[in-house]
C-alpha positions as CSV (number, residue, x, y, z in Angstrom):
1,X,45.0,-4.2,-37.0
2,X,45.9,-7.5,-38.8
3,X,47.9,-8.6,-35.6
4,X,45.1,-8.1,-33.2
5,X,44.0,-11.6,-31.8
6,X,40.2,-11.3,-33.1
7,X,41.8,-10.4,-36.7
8,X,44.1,-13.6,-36.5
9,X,41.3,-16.0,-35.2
10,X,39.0,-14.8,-37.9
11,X,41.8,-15.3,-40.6
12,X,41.4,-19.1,-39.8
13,X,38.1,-19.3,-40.7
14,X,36.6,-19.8,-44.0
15,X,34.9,-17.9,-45.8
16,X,31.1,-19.7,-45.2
17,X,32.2,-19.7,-41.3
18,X,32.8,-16.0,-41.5
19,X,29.2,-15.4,-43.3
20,X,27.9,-18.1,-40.4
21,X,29.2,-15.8,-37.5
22,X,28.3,-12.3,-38.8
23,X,25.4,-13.7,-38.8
24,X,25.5,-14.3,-35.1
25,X,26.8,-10.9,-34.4
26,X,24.1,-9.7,-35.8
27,X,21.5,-11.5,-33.9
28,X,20.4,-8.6,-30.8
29,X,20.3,-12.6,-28.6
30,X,23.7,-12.4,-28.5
31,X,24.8,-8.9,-29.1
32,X,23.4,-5.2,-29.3
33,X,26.3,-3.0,-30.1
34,X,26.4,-2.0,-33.8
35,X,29.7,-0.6,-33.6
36,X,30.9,-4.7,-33.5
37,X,28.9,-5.5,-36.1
38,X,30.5,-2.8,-38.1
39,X,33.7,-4.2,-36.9
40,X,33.4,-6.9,-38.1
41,X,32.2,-6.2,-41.4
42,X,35.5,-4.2,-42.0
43,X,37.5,-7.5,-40.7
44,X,35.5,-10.0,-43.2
45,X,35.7,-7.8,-45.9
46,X,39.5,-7.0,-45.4
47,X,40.2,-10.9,-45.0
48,X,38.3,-11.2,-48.4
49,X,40.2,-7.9,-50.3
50,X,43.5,-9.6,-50.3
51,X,44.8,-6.4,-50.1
52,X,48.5,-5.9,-49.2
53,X,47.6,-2.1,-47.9
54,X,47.7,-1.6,-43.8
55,X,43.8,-1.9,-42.5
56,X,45.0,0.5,-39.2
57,X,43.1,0.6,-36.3
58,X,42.4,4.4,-36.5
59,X,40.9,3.4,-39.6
60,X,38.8,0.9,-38.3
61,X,37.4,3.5,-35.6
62,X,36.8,6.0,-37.7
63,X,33.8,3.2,-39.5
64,X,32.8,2.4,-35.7
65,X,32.6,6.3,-34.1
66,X,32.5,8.7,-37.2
67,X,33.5,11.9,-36.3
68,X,34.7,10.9,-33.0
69,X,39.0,11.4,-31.5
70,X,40.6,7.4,-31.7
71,X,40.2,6.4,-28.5
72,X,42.6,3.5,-27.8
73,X,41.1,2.0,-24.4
74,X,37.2,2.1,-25.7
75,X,38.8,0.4,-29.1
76,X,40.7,-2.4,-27.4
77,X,37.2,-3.1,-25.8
78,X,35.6,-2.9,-29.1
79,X,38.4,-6.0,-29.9
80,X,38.1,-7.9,-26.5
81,X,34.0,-7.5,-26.7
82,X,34.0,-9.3,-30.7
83,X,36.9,-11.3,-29.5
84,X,34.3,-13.0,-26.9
85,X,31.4,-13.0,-29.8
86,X,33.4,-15.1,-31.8
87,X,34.3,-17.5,-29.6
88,X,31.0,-17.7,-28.6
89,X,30.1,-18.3,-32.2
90,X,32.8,-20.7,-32.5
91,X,31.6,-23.1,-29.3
92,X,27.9,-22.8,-30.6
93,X,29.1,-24.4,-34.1
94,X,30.4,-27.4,-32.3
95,X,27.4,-27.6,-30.1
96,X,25.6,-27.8,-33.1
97,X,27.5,-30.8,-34.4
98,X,27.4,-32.7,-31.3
99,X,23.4,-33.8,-31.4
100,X,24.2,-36.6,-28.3
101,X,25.3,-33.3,-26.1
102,X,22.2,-31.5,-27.5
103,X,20.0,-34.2,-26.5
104,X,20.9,-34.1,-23.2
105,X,20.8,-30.6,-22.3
106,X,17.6,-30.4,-23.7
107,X,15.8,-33.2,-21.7
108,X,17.8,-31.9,-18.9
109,X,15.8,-28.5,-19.6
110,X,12.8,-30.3,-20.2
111,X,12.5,-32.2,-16.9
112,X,13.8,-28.7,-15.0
113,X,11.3,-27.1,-16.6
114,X,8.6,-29.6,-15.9
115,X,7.4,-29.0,-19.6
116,X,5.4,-32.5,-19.8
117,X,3.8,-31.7,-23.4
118,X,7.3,-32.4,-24.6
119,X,8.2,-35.3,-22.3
120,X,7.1,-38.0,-24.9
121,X,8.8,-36.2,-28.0
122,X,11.9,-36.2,-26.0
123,X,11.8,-39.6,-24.7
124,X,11.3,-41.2,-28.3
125,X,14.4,-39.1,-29.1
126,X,16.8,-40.2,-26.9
127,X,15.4,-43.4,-26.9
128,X,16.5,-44.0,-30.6
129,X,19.7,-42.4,-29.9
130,X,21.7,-45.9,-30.5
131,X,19.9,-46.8,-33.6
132,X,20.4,-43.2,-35.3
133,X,24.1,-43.3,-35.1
134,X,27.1,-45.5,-36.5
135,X,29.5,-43.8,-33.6
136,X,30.5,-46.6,-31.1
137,X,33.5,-44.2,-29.7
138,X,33.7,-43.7,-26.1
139,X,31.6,-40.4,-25.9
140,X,28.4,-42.2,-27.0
141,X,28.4,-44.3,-24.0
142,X,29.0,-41.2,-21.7
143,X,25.7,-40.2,-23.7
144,X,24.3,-43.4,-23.8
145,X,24.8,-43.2,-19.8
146,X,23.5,-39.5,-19.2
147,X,20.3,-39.9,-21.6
148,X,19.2,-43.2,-19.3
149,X,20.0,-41.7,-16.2
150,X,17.8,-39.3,-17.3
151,X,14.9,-41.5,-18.5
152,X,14.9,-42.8,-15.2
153,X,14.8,-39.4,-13.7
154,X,11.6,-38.6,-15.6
155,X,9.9,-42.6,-15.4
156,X,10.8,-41.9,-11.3
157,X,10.8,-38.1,-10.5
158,X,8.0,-36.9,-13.1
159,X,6.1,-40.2,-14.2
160,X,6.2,-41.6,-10.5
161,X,6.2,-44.8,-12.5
162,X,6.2,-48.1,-9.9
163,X,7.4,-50.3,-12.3
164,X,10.4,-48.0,-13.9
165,X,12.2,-49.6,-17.4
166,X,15.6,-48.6,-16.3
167,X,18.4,-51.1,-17.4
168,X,21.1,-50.6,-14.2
169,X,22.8,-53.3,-15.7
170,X,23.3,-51.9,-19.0
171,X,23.9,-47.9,-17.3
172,X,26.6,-49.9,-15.5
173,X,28.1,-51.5,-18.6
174,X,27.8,-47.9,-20.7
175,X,29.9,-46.7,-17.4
176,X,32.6,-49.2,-17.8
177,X,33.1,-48.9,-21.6
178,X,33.9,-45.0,-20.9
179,X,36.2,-45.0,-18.0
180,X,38.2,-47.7,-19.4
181,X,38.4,-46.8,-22.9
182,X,39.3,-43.1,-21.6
183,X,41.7,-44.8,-19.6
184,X,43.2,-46.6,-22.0
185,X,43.4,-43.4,-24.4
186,X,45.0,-41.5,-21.5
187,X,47.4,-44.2,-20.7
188,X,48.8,-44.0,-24.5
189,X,48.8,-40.4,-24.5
190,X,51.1,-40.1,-21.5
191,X,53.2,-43.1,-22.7
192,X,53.9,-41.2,-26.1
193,X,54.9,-38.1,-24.0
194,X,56.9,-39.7,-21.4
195,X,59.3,-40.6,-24.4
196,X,59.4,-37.0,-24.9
197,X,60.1,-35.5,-22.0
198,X,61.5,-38.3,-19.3
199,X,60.7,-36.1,-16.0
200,X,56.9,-36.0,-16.8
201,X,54.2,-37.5,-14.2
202,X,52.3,-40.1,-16.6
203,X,51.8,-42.8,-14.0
204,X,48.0,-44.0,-14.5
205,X,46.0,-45.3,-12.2
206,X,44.0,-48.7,-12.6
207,X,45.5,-49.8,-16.1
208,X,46.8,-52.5,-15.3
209,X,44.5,-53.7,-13.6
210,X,41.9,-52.9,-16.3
211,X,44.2,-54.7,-18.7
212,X,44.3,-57.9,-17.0
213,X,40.6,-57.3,-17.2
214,X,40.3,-57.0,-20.5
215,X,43.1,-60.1,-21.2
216,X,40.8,-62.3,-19.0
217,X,37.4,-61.7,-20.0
218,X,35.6,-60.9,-23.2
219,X,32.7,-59.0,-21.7
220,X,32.7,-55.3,-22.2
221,X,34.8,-55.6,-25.4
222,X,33.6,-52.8,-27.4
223,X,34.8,-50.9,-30.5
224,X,36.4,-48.0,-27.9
225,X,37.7,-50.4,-25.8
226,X,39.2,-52.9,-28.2
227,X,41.3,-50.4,-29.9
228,X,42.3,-48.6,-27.3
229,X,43.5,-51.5,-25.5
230,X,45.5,-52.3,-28.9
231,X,47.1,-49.1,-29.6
232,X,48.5,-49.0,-26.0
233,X,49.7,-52.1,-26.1
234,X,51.0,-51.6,-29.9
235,X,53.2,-48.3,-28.4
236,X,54.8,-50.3,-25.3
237,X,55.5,-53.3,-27.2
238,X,56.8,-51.9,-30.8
239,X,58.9,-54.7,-31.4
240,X,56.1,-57.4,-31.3
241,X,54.4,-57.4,-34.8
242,X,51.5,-59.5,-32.9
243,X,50.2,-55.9,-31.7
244,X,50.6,-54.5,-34.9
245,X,48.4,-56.9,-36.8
246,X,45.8,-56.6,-34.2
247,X,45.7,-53.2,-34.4
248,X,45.3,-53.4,-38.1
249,X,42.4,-55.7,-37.4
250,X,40.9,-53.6,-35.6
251,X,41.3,-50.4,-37.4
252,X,39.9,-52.7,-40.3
253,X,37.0,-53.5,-38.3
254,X,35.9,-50.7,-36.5
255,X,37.2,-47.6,-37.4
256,X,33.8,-47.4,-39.1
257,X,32.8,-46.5,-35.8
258,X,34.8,-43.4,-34.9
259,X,34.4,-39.8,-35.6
260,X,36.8,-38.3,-38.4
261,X,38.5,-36.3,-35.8
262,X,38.8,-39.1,-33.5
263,X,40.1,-41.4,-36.2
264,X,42.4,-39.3,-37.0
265,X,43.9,-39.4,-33.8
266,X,43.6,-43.8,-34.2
267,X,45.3,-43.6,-37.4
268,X,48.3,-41.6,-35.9
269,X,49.5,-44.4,-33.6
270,X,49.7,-46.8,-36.6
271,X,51.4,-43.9,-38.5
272,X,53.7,-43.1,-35.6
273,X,54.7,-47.1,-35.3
274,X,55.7,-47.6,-38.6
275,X,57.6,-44.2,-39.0
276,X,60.0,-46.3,-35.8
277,X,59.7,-49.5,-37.4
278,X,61.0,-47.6,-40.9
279,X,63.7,-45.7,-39.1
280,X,65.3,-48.9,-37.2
281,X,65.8,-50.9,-40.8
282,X,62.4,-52.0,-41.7
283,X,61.5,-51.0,-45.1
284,X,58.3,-53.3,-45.2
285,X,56.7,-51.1,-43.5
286,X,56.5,-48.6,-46.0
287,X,53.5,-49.8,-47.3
288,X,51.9,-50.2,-44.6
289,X,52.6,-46.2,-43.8
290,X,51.0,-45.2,-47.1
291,X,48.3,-47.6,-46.2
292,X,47.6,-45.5,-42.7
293,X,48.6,-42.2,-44.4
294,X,45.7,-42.4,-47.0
295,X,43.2,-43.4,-43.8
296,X,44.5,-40.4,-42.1
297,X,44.4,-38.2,-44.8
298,X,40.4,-39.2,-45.7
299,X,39.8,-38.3,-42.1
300,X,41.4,-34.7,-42.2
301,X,39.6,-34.0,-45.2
302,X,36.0,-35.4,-43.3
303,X,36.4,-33.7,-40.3
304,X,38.1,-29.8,-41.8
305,X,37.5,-30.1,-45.0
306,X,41.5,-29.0,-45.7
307,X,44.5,-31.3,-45.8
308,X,47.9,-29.1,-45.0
309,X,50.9,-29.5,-47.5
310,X,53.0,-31.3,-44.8
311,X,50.9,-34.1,-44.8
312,X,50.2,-33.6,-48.2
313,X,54.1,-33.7,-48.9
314,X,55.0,-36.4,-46.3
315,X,52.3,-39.3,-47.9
316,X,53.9,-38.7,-51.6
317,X,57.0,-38.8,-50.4
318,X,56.3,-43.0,-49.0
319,X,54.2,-43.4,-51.7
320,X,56.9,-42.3,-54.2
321,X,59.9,-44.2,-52.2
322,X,57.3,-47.4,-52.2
323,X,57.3,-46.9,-56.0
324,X,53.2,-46.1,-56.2
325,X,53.5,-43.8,-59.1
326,X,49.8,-44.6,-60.4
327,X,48.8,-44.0,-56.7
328,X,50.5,-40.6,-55.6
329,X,49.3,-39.2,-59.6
330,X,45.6,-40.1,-58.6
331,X,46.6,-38.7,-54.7
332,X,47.9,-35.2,-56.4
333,X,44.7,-34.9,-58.1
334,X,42.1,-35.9,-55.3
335,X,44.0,-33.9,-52.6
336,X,45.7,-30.8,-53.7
337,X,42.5,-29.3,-54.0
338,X,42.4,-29.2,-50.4
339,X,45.2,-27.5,-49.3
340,X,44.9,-24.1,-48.9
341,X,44.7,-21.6,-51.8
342,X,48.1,-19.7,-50.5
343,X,50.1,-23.5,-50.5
344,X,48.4,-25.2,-53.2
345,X,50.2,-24.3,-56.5
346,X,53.8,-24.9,-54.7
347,X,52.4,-27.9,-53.1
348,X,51.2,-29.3,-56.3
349,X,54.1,-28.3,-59.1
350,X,57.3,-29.4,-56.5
351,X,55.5,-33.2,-56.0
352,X,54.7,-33.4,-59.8
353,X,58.0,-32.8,-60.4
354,X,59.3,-35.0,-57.6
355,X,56.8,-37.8,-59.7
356,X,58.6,-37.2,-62.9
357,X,61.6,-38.0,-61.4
358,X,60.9,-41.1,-59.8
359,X,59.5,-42.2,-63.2
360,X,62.6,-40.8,-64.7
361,X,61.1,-38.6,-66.9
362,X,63.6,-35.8,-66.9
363,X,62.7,-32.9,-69.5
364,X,58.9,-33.1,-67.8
365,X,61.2,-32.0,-64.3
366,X,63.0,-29.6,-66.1
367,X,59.7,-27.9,-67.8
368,X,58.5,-27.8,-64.2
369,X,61.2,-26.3,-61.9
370,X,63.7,-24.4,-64.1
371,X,61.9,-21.6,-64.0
372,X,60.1,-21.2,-61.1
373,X,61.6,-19.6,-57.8
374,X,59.6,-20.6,-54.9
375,X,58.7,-18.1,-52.4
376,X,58.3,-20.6,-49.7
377,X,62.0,-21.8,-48.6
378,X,61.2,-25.3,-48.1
379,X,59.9,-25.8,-51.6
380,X,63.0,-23.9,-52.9
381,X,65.7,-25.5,-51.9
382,X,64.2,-28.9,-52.0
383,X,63.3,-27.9,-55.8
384,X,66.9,-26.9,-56.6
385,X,67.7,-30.5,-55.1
386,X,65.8,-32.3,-57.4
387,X,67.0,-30.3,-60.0
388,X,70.7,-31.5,-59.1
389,X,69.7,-34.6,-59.2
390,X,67.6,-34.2,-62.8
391,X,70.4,-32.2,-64.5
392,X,73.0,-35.4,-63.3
393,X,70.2,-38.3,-64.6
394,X,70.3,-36.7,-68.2
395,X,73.9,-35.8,-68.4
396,X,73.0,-32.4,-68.4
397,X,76.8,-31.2,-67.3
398,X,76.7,-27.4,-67.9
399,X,73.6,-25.9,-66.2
400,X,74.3,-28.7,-63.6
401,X,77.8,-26.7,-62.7
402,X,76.4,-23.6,-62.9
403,X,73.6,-24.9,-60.4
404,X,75.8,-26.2,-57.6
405,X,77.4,-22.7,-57.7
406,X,74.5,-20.8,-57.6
407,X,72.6,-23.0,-54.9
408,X,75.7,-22.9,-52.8
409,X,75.7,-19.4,-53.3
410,X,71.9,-18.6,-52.1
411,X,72.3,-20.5,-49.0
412,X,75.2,-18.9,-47.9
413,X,73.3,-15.4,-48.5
414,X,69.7,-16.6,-47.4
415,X,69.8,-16.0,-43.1
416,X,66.4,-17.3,-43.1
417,X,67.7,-21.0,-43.3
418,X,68.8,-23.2,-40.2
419,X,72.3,-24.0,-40.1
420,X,71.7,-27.4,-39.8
421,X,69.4,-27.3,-42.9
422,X,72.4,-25.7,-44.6
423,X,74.6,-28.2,-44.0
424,X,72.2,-31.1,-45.8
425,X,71.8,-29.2,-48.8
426,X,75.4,-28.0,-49.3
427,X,77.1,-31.3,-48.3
428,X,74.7,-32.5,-51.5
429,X,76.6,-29.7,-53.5
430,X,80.2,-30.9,-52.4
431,X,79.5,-34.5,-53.1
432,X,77.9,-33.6,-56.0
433,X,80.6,-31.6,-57.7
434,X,83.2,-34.2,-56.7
435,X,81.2,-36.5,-58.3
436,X,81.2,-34.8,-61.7
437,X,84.7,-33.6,-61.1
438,X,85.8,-37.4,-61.0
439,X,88.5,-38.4,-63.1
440,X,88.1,-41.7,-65.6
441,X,88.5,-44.9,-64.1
442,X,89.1,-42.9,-61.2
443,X,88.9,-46.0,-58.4
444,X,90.6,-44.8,-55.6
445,X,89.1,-41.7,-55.7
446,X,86.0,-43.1,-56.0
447,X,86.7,-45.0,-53.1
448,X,87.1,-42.8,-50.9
449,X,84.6,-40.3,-52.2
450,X,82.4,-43.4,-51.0
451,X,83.8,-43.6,-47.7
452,X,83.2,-39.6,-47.3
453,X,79.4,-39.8,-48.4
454,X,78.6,-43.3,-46.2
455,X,80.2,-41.5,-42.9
456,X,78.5,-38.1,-43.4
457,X,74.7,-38.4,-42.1
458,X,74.3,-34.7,-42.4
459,X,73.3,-35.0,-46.7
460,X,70.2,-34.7,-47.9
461,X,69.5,-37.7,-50.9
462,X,72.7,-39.6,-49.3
463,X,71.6,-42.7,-50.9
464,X,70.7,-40.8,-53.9
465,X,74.6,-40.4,-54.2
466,X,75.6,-43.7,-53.0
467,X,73.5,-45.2,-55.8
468,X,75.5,-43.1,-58.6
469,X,79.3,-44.1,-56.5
470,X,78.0,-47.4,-56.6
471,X,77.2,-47.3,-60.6
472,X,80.5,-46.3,-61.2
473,X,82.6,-49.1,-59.4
């Protein structure tokens, strides 16, 4: 039963959105059969149990048809029919966040319905649609377009109005400021997966003409449009910091402007630029990674309330290798709360301890990670990493040895790790033991244990190891 797709989609759900849509399987508008009410009562309250035991489907029928034979094909209909509830449920949520869409549809119903006692209501509303929002993306001038083509259906149609207030300029301009900021968009988005996979069609129409546009006149410059023009230029010109500043600029200046989910999107081309400029020798960018990586992550949190522990992991990390201890303390504390309950104590203890290390407190590592075996694999082995490292910082010899043995040991027995991901981690262990193994005053070894290390990409914390050769000589 817990592999059934309605069981999985539920699952992602919180616990409010799960009260939110029995509520909308209970409502006879959109449903009359019981027996999927009663389904899904036995879902939520199983998602809730945290129970371990199988929920079968034959148990699940016999709540649905007591006293009736399991009857597979009416069950998987029971599934498909909730199945189509929640999705249902799931599309009216967002049509309740999206009160531009709303606005429309209704007027549109309005002037179908000729309902003229509402006529004025609605036209004050849409009227004041551009003072009641900060949004300046480019769906509020597709609204902004639909809501006065619209007005001018009601001034012309149902007003029969001689003398009509419509604005054609301005419907033009609203017109413009879509198509080429959606242009735009699309035109990065097929850049960044033409890099990907070379044999994709991702020619667009129009840019370039709509660039030279842009380049040559300042008219129609808006928020949407400005950016977008930026970021595209920023991907196909990565080696010209002139872009970068720009878009920086205009992140600074009107991301203000964007929906969270749509800046998250913004503050991913900055993130992805730096990551290339970082990983072609460019260190100063690190900063200005954490910089985008803290925008990012305020946007995640806005638009799902829930920030996963790859991001999560992945901003510590630059902020720990940019050396912003005070920063990734006060990061741990505002944001682990919002990874998820099952992730959040792993999440948490494995980048404290990574903190302590950084700020070389050792024993604090130690108290942290010596006696915890993560269940998660990444967290493991990455722990016992930073425990090699710990154990060599404070001359800890003896349970250092007897780590390298019994790391190597559980990833040649664990099958559930890559080979490749092997190979990191036990490359760490040989260099490490030859390390410790060295010989005093030792240079020739020492030299070419150097060599070994600098040639082998395939270590994890290679410069880690390189910094202790390089103490030694």
């Amino acid at each position: 039963m817990r592999e059934t797709k309605v069981y999985l989609v539920l699952e992602k759900l919180s616990n409010r959105e799960r009260g939110r849509c029995l509520k909308f399987v209970q409502s006879p508008y959109f449903n009359i059969n019981q027996a999927l009410v009663d389904l899904f009562k036995m879902i939520h309250k199983d998602l809730n149990s945290g129970r371990s035991k199988p929920f079968t489907k034959e148990k699940a029928w016999k709540k649905v048809q007591p006293g009736t034979s399991y009857d597979d094909v009416r069950f998987r209909k029971y599934l498909s029919d909730l199945l189509k509830l929640v999705e249902k449920f799931l599309a009216q949520e967002q049509f309740e966040k999206d009160e531009y869409q709303k606005s429309i549809y209704e007027l549109e119903a309005v002037l179908d319905k000729k309902i003229d006692r509402l006529y004025s209501g609605m036209r004050k509303f849409v009227e004041k649609i551009p003072q009641n929002t900060t949004f300046r993306n480019s769906k509020y001038y597709y609204y902004l377009l639909e809501a006065s083509k619209l007005l001018h259906d009601l001034e012309t149609e149902i007003e029969q109005k001689k003398n009509i207030s419509t604005d054609f300029s301005k419907l033009s301009d609203a017109l413009d400021i879509y198509y080429f900021a959606e242009k735009l968009r699309l035109d990065y988005d097929a850049t960044i997966w033409k890099r990907i996979d070379g044999s994709l069609n991702a020619d667009i129409r129009f840019v370039d003409q709509i660039n030279t546009f842009i380049e040559e006149t300042s008219g129609l410059y808006e928020p949407p449009v400005r950016l977008y023009y930026t970021i595209n230029q920023l991907s196909k010109h990565p080696e010209d910091d002139q872009y970068y500043y720009e878009y920086k600029k205009q992140l600074d200046e009107n991301i203000r402007f964007f929906p969270a989910y749509e800046a998250i999107a913004i503050y991913s081309a900055g993130i992805n630029h730096c990551i290339r400029k970082i990983n072609t020798g460019d260190p100063n960018y690190l900063d200005e990674l954490y910089s985008l990586y803290v925008g990012y992550a305020n946007a995640t949190v806005e638009y799902s309330k829930e920030l996963s522990q790859w991001d999560f992991n992945n901003i510590i990390t630059v902020a720990l290798r940019s050396g912003k201890f005070d920063q990734v303390h006060q990061f741990i504390n505002e944001y682990g709360q919002f990874i998820d309950d099952k992730y959040r104590d792993n999440a948490v203890s494995y980048n404290l301890a990574n903190l302590h290390f950084y700020q070389e407190d050792y024993n604090k590592v130690i108290e942290i990670l010596r006696n915890v075996e993560y269940e998660d694999i990444f967290y493991n082995i990455n722990s016992k990493s930073i425990l090699i490292k710990t154990y060599y910082e404070s001359d800890q010899y003896d349970p250092l040895i007897y780590l390298l043995e019994s790391f190597r040991v559980y990833l040649n027995r664990n099958k559930n790790i890559p080979d490749s991901r092997k190979t990191l981690f036990k490359n760490q262990i040989r260099f490490t033991k030859k390390l410790v193994n060295l010989p005093p005053n030792a240079q020739s070894e020492l030299t070419k244990l150097k060599q070994e290390v600098t040639d082998n990409k395939n270590t994890i914390n290679r410069s880690w190891l390189l910094e202790k050769i390089a103490e030694l000589e």
